[in-house]
C-alpha positions as CSV (number, residue, x, y, z in Angstrom):
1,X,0.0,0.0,0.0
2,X,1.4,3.5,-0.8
3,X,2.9,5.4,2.0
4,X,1.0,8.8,1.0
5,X,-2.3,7.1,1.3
6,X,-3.7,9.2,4.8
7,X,-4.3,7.1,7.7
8,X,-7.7,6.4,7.9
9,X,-7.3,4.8,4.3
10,X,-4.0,2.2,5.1
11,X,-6.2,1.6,8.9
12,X,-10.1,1.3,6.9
13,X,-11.7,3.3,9.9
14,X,-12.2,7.1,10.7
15,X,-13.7,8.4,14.3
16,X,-16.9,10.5,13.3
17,X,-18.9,11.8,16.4
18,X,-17.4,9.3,18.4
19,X,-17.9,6.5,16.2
20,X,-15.7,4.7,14.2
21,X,-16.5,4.1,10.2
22,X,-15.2,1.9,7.6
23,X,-13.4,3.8,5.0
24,X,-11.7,3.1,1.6
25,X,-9.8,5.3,-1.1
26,X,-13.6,5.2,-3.0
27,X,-15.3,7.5,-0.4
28,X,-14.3,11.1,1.2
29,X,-12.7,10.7,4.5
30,X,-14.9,12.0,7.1
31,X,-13.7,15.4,8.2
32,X,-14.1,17.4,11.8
33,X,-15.6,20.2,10.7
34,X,-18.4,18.2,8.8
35,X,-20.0,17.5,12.4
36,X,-21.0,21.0,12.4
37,X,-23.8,19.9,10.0
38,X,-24.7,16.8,13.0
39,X,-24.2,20.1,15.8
40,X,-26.7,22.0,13.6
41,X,-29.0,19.5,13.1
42,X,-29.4,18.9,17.1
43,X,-29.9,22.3,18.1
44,X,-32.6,22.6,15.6
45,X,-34.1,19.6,17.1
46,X,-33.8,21.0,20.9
47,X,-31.2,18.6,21.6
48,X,-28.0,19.0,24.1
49,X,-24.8,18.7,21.3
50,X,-22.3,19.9,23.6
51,X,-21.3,19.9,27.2
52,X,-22.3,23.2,28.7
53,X,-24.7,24.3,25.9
54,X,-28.0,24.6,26.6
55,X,-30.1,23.8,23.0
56,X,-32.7,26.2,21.7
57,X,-36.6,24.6,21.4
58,X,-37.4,21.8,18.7
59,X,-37.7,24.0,15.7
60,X,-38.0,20.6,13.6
61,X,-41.0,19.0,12.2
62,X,-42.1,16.1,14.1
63,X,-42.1,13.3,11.1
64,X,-38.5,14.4,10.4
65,X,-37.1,13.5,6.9
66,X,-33.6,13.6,6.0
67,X,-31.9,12.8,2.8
68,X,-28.1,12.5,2.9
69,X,-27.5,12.9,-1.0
70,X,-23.4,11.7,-1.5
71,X,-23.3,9.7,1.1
72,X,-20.0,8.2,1.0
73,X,-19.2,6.4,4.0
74,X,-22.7,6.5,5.7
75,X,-21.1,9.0,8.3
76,X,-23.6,12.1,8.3
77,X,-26.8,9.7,7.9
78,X,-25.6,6.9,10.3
79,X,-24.9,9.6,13.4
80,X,-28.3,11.3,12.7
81,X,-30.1,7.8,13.1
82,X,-28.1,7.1,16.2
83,X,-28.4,10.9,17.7
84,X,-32.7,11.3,16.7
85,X,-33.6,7.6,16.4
86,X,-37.3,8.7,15.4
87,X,-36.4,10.8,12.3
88,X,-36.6,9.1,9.0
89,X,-32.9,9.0,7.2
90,X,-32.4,7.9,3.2
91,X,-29.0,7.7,2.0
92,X,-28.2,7.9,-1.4
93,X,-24.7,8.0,-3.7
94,X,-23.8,7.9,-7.3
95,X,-22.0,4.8,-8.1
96,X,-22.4,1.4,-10.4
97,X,-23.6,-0.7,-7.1
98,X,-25.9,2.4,-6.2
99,X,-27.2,2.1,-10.4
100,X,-27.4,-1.8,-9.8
101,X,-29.3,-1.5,-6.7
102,X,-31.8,0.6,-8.1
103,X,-32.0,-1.7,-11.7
104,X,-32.8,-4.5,-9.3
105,X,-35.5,-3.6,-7.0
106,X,-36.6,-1.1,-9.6
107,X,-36.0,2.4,-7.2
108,X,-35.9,6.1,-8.5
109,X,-32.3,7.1,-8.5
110,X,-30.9,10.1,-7.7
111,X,-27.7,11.5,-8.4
112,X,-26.7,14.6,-6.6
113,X,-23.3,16.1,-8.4
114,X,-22.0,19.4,-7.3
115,X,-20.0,21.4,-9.9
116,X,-16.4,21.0,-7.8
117,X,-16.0,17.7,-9.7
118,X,-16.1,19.5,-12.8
119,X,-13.0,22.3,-11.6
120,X,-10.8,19.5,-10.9
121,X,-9.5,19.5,-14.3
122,X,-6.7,17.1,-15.7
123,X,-3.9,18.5,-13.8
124,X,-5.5,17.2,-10.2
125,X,-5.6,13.8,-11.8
126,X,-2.1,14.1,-13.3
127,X,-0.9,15.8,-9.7
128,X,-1.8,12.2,-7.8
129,X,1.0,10.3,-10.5
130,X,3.7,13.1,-10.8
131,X,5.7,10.1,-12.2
132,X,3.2,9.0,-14.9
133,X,0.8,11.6,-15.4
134,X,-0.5,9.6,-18.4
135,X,-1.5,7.3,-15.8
136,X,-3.3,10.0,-13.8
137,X,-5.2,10.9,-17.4
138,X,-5.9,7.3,-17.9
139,X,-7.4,6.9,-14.6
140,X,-9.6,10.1,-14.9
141,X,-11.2,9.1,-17.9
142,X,-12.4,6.2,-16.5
143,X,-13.7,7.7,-13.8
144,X,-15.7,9.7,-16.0
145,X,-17.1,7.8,-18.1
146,X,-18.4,5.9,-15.3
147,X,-19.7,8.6,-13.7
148,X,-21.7,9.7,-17.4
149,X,-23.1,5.7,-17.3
150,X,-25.1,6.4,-14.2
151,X,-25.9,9.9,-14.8
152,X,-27.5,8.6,-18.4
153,X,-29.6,6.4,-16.4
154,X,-30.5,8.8,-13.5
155,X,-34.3,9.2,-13.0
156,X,-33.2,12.3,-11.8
157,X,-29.6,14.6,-11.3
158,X,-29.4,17.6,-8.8
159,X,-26.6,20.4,-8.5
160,X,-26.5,23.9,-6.7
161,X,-25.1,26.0,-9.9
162,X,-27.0,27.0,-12.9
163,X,-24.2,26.8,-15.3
164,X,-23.4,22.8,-13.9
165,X,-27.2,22.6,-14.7
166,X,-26.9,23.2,-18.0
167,X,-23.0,21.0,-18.2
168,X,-24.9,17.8,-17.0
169,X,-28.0,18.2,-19.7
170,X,-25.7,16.8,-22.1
171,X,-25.9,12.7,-20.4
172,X,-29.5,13.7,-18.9
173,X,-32.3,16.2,-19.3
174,X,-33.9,15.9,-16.2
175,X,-31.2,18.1,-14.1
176,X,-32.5,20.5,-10.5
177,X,-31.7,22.9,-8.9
178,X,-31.4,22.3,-5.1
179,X,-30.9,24.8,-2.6
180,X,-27.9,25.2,-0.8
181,X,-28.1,26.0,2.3
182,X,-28.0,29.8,2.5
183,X,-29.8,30.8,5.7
184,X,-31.0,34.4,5.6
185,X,-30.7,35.0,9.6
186,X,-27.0,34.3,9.1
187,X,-26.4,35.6,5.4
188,X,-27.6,39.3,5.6
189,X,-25.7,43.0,4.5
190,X,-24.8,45.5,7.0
191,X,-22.6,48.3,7.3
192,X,-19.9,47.5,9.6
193,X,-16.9,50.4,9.6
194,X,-13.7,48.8,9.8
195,X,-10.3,49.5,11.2
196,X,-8.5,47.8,8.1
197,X,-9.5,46.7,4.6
198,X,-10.5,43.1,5.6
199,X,-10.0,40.4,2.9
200,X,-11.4,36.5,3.7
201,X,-11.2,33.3,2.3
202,X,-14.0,31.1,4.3
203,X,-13.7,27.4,2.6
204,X,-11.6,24.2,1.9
205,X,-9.0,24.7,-0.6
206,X,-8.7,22.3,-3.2
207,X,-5.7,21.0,-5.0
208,X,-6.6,23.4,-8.3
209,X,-7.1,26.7,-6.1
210,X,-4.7,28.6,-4.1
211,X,-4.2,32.1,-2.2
212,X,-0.6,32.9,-2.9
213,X,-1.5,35.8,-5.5
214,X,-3.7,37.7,-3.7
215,X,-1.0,37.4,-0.8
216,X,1.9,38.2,-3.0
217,X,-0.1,41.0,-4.2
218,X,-1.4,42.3,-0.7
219,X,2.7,41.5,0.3
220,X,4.0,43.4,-3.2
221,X,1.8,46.6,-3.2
222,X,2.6,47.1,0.7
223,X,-0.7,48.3,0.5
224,X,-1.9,49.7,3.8
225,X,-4.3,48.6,6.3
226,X,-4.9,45.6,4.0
227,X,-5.6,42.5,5.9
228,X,-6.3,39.1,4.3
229,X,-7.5,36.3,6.6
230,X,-7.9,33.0,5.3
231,X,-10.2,30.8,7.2
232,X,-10.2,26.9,6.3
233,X,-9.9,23.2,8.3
234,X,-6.3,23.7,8.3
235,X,-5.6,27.3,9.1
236,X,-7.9,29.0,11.4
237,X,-11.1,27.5,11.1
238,X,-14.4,29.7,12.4
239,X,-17.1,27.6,13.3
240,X,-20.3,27.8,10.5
241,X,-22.4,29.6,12.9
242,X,-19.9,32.5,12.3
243,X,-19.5,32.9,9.0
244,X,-22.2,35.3,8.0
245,X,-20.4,37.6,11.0
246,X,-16.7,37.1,9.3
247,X,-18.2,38.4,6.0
248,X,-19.9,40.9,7.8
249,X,-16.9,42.1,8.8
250,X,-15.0,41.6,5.8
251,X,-14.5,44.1,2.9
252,X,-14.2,41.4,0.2
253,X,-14.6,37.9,-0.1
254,X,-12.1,35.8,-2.1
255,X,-13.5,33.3,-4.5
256,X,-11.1,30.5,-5.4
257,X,-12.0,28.5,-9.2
258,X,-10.2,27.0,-11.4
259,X,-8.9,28.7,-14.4
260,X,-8.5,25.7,-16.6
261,X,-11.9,23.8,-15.4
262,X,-13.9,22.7,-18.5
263,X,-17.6,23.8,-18.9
């Protein structure tokens, strides 16, 4: 086995909420911060998440639904069974056993695909075989083109971004929009004066996107009273309750794509 495969991959488990889950190099590893969303989901529900904090009241229907769409390892949907045993959870994920499933006992399937797959590009699949980046081509085309199989065959295919919307209409027409989360008692304009000009970055950074020339350019211009702060799981993470207040606060916020993403 490689020697830059992370730990949970060469061990097969991950601790998620205090459980342990099986993991392999085909699913996301489970990450800290995700268990926000399991924090979030309990306060809503009037339930104690943490010691010393008292939850708000049960703001949550009382036949609770929940669909974890991209499951992966089970992680999100398996700790909401375990933490609100009455609430009704689905799990769903786009892959050929989740396509033979469905073929078999003749389900609807859904495919949720968000459009961060697309702005991977070649060079993140060439960047995992530096040695043989043909190899890394090779091994993204695959992947691909069994990705397209099961979106041809999707009842149905949900993203968050109109133009990914109109990228996936080309293996299937029946492509939603979902919502994504923004929450208008968090996400709201106001006019905050400020000691510096405040620039953030509030996200995971992928292997395509990177900071360094907005810092060399912040460093380069010596401009004055310009601050950048980077917030992510790795470098001074702010919990998601406090995100709409760092933007608030912010004078800018930095959006990180791709330049050579296709579509």
């Amino acid at each position: 086995m490689s020697a830059s495969l992370p730990r949970a991959y060469k061990e097969g488990y991950q601790d998620f909420y205090g459980r342990d889950f099986l993991v392999t190099p085909d699913v996301l590893i489970p990450r800290p911060e995700t268990e926000q969303i399991i924090d979030t989901i309990l306060n809503l529900a009037g339930k104690p998440y943490l010691p010393g904090v008292k939850p708000g009241p049960n703001q949550l229907p009382e036949n609770l639904v929940i669909l974890d769409v991209g499951t992966g390892s089970g992680c999100i949907a398996i700790t909401i069974k375990k933490e609100l045993p009455d609430a009704k959870v689905y799990a769903t994920d786009i892959s050929e056993p989740a396509l033979k499933i469905a073929q078999k006992f003749q389900l609807p399937l859904l495919v949720d695909l968000r459009d961060i797959t697309e702005q991977f590009g070649d060079n993140y699949y060439k960047n995992r075989h530096p040695k043989a980046p043909w190899l890394g081509k090779w091994f993204a085309k695959i992947k691909i083109r069994q990705r397209n199989k099961v979106l041809k065959q999707a009842n149905a295919i949900s993203t968050i971004s109109p133009w990914h919307q109109d990228f996936l209409r080309k293996w299937n027409k029946q492509v939603h929009l979902i919502y994504n989360g923004y929450d208008p008692a968090q996400f709201y304009a106001e006019d905050i004066p400020t000691a510096t000009f405040r620039i953030s970055y509030i996200g995971r950074i992928y292997a395509f996107q990177s900071t360094a020339l907005v810092e060399k350019a912040v460093r380069e211009l010596n401009l004055p009273n310009v601050e950048l702060n980077t917030h992510t799981p790795d470098r001074d993470p702010i919990p998601l309750n406090e995100v709409g207040n760092e933007l608030r606060h912010s004078c800018m916020a930095l959006v990180l794509t791709n330049p050579n993403a296709k579509g």
